[in-house]
Backbone as CSV, one residue per row, in Angstrom:
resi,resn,N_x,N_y,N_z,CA_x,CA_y,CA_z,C_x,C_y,C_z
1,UNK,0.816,-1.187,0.000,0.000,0.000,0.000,0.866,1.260,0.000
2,UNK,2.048,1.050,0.757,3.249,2.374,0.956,3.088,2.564,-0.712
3,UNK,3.720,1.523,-1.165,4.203,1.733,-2.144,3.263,2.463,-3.677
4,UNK,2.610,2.116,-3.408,1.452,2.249,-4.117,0.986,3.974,-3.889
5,UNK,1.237,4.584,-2.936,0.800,5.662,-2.594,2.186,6.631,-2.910
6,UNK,3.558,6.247,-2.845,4.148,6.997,-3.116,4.648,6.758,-4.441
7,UNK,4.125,6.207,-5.501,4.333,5.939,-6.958,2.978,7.086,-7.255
8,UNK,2.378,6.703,-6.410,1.096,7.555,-6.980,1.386,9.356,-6.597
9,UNK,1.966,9.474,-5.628,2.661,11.209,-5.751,3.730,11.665,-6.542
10,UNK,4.479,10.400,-6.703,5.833,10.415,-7.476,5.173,10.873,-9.062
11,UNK,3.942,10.492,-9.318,3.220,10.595,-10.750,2.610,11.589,-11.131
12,UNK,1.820,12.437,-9.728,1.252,13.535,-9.267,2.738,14.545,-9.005
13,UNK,2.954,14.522,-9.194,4.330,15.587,-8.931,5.201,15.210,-10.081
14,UNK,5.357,14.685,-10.993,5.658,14.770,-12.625,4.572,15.484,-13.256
15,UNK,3.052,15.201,-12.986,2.144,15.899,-13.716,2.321,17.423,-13.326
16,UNK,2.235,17.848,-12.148,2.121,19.072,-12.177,4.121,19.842,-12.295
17,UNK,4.931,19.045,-12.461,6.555,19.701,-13.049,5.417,20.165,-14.446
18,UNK,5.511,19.121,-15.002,5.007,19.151,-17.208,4.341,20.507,-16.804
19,UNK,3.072,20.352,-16.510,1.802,21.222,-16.773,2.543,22.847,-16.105
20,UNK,3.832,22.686,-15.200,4.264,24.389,-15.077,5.238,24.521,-15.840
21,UNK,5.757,23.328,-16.884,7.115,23.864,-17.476,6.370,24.465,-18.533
22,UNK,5.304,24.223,-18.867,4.514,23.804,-20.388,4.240,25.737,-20.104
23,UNK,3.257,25.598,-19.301,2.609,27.288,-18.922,3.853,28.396,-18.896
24,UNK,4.923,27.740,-18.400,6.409,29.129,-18.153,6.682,29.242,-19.863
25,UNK,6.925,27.942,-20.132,7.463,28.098,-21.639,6.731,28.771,-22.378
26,UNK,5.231,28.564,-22.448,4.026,29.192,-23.666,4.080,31.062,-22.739
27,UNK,4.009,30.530,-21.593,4.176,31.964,-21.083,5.428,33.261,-21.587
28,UNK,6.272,32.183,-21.776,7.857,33.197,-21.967,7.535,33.534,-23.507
29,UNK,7.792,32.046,-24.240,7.560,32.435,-25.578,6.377,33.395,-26.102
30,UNK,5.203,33.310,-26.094,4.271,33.959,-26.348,4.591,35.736,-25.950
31,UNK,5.551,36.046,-24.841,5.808,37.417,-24.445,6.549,37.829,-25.095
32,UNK,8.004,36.814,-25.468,8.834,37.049,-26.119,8.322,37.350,-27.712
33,UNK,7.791,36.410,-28.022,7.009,36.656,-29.507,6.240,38.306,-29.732
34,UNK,5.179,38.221,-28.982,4.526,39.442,-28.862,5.443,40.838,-28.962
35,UNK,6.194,40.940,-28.377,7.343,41.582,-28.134,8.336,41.734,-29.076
36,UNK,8.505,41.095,-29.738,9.766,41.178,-31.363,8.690,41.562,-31.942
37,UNK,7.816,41.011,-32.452,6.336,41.296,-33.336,6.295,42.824,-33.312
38,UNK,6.349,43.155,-31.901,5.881,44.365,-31.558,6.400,45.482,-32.680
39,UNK,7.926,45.438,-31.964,9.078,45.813,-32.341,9.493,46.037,-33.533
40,UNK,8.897,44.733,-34.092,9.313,44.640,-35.789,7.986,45.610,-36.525
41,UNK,6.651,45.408,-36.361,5.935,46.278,-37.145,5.462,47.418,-36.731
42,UNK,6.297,48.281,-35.694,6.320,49.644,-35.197,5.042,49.604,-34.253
43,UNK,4.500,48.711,-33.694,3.819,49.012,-32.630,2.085,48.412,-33.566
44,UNK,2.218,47.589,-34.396,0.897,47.791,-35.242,0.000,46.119,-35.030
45,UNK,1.361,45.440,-34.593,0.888,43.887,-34.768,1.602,43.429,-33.284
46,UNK,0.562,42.529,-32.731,-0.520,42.363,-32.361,-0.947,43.255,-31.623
47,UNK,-2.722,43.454,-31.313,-3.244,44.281,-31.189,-4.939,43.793,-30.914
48,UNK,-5.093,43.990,-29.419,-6.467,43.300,-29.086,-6.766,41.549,-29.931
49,UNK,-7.636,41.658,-30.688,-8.037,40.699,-30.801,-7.572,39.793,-31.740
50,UNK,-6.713,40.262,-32.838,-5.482,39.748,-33.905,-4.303,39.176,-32.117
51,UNK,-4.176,39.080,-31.344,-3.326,38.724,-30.284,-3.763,37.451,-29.921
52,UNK,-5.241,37.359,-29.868,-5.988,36.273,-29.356,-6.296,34.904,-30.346
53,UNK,-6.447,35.593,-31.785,-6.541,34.551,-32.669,-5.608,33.718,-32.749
54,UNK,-3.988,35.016,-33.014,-3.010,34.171,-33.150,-2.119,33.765,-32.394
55,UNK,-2.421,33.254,-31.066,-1.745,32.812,-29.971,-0.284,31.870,-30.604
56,UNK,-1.501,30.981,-31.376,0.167,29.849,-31.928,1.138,30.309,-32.654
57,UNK,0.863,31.284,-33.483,1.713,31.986,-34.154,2.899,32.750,-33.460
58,UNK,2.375,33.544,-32.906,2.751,34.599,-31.973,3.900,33.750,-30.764
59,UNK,3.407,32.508,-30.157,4.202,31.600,-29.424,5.268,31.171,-30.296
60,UNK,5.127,30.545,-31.566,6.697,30.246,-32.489,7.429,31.324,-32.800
61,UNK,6.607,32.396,-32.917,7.770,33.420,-33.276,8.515,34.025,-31.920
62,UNK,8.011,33.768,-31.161,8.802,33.654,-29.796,10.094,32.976,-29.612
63,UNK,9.544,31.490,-29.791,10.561,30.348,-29.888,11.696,30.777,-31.209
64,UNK,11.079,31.161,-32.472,12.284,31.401,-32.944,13.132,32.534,-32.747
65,UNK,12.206,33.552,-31.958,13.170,34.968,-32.027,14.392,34.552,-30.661
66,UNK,14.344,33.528,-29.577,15.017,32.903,-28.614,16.240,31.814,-29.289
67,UNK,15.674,31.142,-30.190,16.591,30.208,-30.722,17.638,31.559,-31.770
68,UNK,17.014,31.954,-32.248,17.897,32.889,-33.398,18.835,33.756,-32.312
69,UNK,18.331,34.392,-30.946,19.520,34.833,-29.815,20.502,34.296,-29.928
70,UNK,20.191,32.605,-29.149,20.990,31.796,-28.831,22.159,31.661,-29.795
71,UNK,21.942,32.000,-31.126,22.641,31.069,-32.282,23.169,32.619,-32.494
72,UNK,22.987,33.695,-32.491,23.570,34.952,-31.970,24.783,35.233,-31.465
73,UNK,24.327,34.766,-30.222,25.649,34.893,-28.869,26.447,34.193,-28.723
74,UNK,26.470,32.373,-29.755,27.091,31.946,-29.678,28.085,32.479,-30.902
75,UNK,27.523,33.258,-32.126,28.644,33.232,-32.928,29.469,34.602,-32.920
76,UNK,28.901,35.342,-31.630,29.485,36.004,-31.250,30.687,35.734,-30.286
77,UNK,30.034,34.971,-29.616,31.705,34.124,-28.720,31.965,33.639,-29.874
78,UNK,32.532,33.144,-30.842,33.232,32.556,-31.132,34.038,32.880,-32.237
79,UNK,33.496,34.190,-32.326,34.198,35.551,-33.355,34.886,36.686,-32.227
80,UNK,34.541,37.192,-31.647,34.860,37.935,-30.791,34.950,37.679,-29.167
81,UNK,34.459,37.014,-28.813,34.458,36.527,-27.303,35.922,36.033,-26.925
82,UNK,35.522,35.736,-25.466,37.058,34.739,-24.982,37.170,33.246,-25.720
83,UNK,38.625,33.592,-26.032,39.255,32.425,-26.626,39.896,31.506,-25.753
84,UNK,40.146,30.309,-25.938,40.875,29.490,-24.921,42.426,29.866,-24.973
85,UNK,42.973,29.505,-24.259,44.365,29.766,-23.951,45.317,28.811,-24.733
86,UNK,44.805,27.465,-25.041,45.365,25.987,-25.753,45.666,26.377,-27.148
């Protein structure tokens, strides 16, 4: 019965890790998205209810405006950043 009860929180406490990584991530991306969007068409896109339709949209362009950073800063270290000493 122990056992049985702490497989069963061990399962309940994986569900709710997923279900807050899932909400931070759609949360970040979707801000981040909104936010380059913003930026990029002078303040015109998104806007009330064009925001709401295109949630999924608006969330990848998040994800890619984060991945395109990443791939950024790295080729910036590796043009200009610290070099190894070897």
């Amino acid at each position: 019965m122990n056992d049985a009860l702490s497989r069963l929180a061990e399962i309940i406490a994986e569900l709710l890790k997923l279900l807050v990584m899932v909400l931070l991530i759609q949360i970040v991306f979707f801000n981040l998205g909104r936010l380059s969007l913003w930026f990029l068409t002078i303040g015109r896109y998104p806007r009330g209810a064009l925001t709401q339709r295109d949630v999924n949209w608006v969330t990848i362009f998040g994800f890619i405006t984060f991945v395109m950073f990443v791939l950024a800063m790295g080729f910036y270290n590796a043009s200009f950043g610290a070099h190894s000493m070897t």
